[in-house]
Backbone and ligand atoms as CSV (ligand in chain L), in Angstrom:
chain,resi,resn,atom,element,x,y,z
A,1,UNK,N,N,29.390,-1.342,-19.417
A,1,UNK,CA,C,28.508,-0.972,-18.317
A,1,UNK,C,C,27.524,-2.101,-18.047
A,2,UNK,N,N,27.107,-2.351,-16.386
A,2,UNK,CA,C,26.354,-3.106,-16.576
A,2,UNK,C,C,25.551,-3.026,-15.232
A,3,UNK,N,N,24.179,-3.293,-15.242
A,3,UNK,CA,C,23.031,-3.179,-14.091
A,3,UNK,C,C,23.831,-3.964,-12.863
A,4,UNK,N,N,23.464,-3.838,-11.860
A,4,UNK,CA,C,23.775,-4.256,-10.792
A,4,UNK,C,C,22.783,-4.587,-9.481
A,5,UNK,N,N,21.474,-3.770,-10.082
A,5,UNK,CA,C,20.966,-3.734,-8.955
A,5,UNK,C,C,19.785,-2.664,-9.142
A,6,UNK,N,N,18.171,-3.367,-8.877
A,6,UNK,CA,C,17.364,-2.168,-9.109
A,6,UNK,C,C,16.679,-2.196,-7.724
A,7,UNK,N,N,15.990,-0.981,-7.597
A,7,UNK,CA,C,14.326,-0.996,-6.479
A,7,UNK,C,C,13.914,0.275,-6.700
A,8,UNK,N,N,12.734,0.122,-6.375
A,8,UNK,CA,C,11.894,1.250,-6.427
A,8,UNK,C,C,12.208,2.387,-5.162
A,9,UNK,N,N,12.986,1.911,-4.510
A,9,UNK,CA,C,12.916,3.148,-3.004
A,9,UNK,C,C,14.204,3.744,-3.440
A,10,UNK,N,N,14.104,4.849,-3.485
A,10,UNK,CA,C,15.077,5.847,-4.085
A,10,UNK,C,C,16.345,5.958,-3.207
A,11,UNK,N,N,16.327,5.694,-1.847
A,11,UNK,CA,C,17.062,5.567,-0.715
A,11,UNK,C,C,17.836,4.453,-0.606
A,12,UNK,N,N,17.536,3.291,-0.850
A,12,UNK,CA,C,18.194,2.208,-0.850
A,12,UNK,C,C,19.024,2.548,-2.067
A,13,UNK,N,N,18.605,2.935,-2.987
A,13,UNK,CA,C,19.589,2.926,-4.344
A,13,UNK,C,C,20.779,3.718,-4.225
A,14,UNK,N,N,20.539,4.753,-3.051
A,14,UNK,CA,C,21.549,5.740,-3.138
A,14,UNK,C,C,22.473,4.867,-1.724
A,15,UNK,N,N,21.614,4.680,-1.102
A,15,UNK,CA,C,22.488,3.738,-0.258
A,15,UNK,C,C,23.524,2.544,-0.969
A,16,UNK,N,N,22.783,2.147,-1.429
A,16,UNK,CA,C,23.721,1.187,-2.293
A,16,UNK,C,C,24.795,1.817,-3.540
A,17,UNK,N,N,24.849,2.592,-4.205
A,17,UNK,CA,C,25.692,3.517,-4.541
A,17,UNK,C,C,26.384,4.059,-3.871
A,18,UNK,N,N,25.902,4.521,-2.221
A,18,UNK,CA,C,27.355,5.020,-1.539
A,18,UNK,C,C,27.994,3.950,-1.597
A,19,UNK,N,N,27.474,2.790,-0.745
A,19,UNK,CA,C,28.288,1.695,-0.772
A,19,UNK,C,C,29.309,1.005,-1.949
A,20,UNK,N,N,29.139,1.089,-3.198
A,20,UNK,CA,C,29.828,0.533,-4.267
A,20,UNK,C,C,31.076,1.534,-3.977
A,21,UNK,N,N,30.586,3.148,-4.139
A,21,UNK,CA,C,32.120,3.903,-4.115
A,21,UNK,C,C,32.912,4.099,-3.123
A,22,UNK,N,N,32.465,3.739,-2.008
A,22,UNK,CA,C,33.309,3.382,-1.029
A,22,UNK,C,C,34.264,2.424,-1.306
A,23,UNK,N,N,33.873,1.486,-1.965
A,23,UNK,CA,C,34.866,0.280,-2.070
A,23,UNK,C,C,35.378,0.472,-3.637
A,24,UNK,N,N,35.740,1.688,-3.884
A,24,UNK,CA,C,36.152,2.533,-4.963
A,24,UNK,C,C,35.723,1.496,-6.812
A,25,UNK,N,N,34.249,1.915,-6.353
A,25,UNK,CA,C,33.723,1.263,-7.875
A,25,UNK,C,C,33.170,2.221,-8.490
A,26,UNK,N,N,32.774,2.300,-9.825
A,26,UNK,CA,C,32.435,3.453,-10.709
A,26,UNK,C,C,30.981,2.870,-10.479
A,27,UNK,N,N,30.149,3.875,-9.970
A,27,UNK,CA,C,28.778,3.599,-10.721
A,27,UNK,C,C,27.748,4.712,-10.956
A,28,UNK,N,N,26.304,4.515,-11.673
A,28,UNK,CA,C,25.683,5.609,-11.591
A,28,UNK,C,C,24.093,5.223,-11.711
A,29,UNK,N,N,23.268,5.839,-11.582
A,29,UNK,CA,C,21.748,5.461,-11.292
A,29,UNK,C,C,20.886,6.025,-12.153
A,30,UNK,N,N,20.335,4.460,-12.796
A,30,UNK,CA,C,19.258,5.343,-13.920
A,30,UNK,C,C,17.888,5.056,-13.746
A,31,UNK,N,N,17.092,5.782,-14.359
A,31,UNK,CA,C,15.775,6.470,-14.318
A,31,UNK,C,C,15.440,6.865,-13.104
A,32,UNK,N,N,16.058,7.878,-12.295
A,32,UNK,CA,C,16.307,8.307,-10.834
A,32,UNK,C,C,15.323,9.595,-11.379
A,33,UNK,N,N,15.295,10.245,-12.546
A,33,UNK,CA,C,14.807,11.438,-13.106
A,33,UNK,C,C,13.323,10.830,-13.000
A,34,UNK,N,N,13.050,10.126,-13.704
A,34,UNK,CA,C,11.331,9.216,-13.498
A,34,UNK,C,C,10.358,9.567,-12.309
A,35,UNK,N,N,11.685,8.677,-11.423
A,35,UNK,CA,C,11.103,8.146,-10.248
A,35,UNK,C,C,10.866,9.620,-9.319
A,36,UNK,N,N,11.746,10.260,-9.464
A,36,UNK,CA,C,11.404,11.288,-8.738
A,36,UNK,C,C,10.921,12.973,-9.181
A,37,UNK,N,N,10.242,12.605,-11.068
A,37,UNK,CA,C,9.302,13.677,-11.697
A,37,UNK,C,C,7.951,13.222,-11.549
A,38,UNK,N,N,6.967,13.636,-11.472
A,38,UNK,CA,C,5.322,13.481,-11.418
A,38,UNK,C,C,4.900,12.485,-10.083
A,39,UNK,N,N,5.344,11.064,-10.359
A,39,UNK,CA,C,4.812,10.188,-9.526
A,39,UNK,C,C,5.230,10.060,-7.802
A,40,UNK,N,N,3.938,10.362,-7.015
A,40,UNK,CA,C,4.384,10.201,-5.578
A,40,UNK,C,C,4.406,8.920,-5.454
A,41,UNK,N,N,5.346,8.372,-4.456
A,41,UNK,CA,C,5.215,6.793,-4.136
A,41,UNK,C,C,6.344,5.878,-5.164
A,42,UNK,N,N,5.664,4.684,-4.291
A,42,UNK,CA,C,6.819,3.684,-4.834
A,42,UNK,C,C,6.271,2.767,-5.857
A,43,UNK,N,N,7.189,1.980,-6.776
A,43,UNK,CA,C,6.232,1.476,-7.629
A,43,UNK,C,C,6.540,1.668,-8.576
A,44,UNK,N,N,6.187,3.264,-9.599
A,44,UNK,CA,C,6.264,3.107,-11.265
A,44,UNK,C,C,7.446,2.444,-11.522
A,45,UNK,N,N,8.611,3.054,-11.748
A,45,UNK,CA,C,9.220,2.342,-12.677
A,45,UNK,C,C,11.326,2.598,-11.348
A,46,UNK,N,N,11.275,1.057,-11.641
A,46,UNK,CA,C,12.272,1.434,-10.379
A,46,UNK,C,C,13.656,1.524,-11.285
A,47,UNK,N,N,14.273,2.168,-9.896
A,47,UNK,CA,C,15.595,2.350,-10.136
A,47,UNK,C,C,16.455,1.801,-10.180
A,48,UNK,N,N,17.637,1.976,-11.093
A,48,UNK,CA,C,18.639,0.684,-11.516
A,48,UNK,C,C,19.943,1.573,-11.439
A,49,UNK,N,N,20.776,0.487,-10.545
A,49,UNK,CA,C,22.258,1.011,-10.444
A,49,UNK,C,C,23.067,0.057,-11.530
A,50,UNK,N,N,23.999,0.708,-11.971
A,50,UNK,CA,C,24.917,0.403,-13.176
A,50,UNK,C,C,26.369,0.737,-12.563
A,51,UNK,N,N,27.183,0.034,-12.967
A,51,UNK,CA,C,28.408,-0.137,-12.638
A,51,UNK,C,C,29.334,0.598,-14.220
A,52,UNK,N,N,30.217,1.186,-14.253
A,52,UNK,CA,C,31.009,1.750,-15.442
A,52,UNK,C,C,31.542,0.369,-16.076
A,53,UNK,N,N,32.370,-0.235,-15.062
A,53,UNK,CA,C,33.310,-1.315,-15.455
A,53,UNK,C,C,32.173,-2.725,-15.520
A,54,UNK,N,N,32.256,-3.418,-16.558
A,54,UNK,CA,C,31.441,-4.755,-16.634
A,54,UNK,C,C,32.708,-5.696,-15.063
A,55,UNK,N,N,33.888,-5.785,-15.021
A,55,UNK,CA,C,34.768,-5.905,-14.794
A,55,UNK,C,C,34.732,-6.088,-12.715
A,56,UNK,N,N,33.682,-4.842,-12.503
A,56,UNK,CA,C,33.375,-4.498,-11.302
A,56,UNK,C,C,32.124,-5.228,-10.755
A,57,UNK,N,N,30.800,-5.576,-11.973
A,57,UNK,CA,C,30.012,-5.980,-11.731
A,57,UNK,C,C,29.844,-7.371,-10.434
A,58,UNK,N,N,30.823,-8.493,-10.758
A,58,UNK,CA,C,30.780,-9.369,-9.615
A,58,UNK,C,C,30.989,-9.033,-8.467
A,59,UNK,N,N,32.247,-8.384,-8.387
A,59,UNK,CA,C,32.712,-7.409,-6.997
A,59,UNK,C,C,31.266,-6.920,-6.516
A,60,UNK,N,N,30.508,-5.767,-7.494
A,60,UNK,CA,C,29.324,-5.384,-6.738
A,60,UNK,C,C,28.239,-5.705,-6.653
A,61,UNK,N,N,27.478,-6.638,-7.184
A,61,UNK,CA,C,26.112,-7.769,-6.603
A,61,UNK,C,C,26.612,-8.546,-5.426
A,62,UNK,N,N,27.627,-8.736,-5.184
A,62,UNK,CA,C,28.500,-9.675,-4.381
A,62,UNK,C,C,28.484,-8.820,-3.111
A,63,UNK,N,N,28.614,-7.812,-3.180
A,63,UNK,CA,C,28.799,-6.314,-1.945
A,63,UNK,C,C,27.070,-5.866,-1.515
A,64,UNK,N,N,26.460,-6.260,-2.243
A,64,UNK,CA,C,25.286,-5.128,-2.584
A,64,UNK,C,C,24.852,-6.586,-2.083
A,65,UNK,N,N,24.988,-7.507,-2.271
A,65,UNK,CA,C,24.035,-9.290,-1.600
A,65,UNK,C,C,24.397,-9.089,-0.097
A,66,UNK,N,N,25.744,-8.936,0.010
A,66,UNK,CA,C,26.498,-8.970,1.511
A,66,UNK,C,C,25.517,-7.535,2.680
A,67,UNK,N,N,25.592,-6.960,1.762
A,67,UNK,CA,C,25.373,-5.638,2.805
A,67,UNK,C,C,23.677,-5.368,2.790
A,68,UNK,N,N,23.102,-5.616,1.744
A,68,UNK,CA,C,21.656,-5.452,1.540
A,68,UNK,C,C,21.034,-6.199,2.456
A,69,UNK,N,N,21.097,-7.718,2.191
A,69,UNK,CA,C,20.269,-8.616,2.486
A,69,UNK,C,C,19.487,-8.397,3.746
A,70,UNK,N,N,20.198,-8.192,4.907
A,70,UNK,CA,C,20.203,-8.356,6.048
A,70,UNK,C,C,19.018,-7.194,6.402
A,71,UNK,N,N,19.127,-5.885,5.451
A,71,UNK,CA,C,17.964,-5.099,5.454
A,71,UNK,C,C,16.491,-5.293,4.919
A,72,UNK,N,N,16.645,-6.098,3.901
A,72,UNK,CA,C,15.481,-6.799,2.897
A,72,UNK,C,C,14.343,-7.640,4.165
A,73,UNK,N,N,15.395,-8.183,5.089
A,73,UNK,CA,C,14.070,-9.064,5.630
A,73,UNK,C,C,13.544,-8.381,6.837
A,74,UNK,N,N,13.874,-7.113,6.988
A,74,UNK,CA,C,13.471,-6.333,8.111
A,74,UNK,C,C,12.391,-5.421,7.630
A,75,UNK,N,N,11.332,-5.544,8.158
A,75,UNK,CA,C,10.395,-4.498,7.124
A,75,UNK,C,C,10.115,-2.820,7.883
A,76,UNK,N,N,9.466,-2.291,7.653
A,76,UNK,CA,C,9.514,-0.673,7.511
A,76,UNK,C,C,9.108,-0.427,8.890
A,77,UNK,N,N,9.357,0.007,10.021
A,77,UNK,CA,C,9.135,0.690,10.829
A,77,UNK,C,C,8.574,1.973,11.338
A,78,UNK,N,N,7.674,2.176,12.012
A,78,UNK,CA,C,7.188,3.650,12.296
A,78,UNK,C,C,7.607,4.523,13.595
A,79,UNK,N,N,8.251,5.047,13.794
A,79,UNK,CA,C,8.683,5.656,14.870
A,79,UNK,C,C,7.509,6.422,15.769
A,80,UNK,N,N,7.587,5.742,16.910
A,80,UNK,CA,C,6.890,5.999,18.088
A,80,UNK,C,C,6.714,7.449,18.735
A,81,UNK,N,N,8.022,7.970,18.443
A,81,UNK,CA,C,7.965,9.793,18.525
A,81,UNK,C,C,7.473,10.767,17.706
A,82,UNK,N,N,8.264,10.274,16.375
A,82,UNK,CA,C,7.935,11.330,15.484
A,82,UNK,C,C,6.819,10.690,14.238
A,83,UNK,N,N,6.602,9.800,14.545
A,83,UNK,CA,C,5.850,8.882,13.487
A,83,UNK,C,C,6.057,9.073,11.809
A,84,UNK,N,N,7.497,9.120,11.619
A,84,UNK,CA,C,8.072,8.966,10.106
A,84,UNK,C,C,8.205,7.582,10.109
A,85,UNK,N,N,8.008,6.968,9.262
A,85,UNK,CA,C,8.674,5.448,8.880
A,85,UNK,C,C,10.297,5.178,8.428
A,86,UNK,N,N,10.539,4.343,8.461
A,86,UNK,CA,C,11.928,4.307,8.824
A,86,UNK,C,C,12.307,3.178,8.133
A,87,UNK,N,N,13.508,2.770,7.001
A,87,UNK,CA,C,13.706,1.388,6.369
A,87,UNK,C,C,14.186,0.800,7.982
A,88,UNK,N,N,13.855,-0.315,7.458
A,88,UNK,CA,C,13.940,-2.080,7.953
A,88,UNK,C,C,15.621,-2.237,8.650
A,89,UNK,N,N,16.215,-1.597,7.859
A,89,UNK,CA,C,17.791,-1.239,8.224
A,89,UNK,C,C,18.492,-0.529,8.833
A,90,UNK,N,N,17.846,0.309,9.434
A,90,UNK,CA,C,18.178,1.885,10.333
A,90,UNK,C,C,17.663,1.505,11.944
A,91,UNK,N,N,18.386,1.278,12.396
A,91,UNK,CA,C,18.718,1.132,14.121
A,91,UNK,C,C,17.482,2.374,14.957
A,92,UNK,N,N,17.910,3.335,14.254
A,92,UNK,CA,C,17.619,5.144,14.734
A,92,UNK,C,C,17.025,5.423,13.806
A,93,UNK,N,N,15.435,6.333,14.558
A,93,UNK,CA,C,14.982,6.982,12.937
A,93,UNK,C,C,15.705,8.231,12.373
A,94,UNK,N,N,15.543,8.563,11.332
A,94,UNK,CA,C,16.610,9.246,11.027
A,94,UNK,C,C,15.995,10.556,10.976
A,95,UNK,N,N,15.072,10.747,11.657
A,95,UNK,CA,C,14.179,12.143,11.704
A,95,UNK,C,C,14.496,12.670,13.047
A,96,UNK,N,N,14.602,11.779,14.263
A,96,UNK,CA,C,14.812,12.422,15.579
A,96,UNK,C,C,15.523,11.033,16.251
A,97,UNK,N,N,16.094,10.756,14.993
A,97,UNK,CA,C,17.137,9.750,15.962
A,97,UNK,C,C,16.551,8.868,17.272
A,98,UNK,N,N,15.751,8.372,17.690
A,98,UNK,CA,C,14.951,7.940,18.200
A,98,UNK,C,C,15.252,5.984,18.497
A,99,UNK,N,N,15.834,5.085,18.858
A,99,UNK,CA,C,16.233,3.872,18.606
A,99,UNK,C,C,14.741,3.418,18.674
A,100,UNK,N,N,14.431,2.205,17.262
A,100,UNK,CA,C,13.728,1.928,17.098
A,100,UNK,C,C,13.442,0.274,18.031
A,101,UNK,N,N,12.022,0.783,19.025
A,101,UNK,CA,C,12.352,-0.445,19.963
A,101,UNK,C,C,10.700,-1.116,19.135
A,102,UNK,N,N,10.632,-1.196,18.435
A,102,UNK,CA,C,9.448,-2.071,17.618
A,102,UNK,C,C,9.579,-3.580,17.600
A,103,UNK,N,N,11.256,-3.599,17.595
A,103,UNK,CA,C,11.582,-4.820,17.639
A,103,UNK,C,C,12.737,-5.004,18.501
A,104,UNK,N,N,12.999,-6.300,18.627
A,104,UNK,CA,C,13.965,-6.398,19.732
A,104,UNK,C,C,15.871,-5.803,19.725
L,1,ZN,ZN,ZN,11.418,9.714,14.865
């Protein structure tokens, strides 16, 4: 088994976990129990995706670099309708679907 990939936003992690098993890789997410007992917010102690197969690991930093990145440099958005914030990566907020025109 081996890490692949941590952050503190509980969403990206699961995002990135759909993504690994889509491209039929074993994985699973630890201290997800932490992050989401007592503490509100982001920060304490982040979350780490693990791969079953050591074997899979290049395949998925390699997937998880490809598909992430492009969200990393987009930062958090607030939606103009419903005023939820929205990751950096989401076109539409995902509360009222709303296309986010903050940016171009
Ligand atoms: Zn909205």
């Amino acid at each position: 088994m081996k890490k692949v990939y941590s952050h503190e936003n509980l969403a990206l992690l699961h995002t990135a976990k759909g993504l690994l098993e889509i491209n039929g890789i074993s994985c699973f997410v630890k201290n997800e129990y932490h992050a989401s007992g007592g503490h509100v917010g982001f920060g304490s102690i982040p979350i780490e995706l693990w791969v079953q197969d050591d074997a899979d690991a290049e395949t998925a930093v390699s997937l998880l670099e490809r598909e992430l990145s492009n969200s990393s440099d987009r930062p958090m958005w607030t939606c103009s309708k419903c005023n939820e914030e929205n990751d950096g990566s989401f076109e539409t907020c995902w509360n009222c679907q709303r296309e986010n025109t903050d940016t171009e």
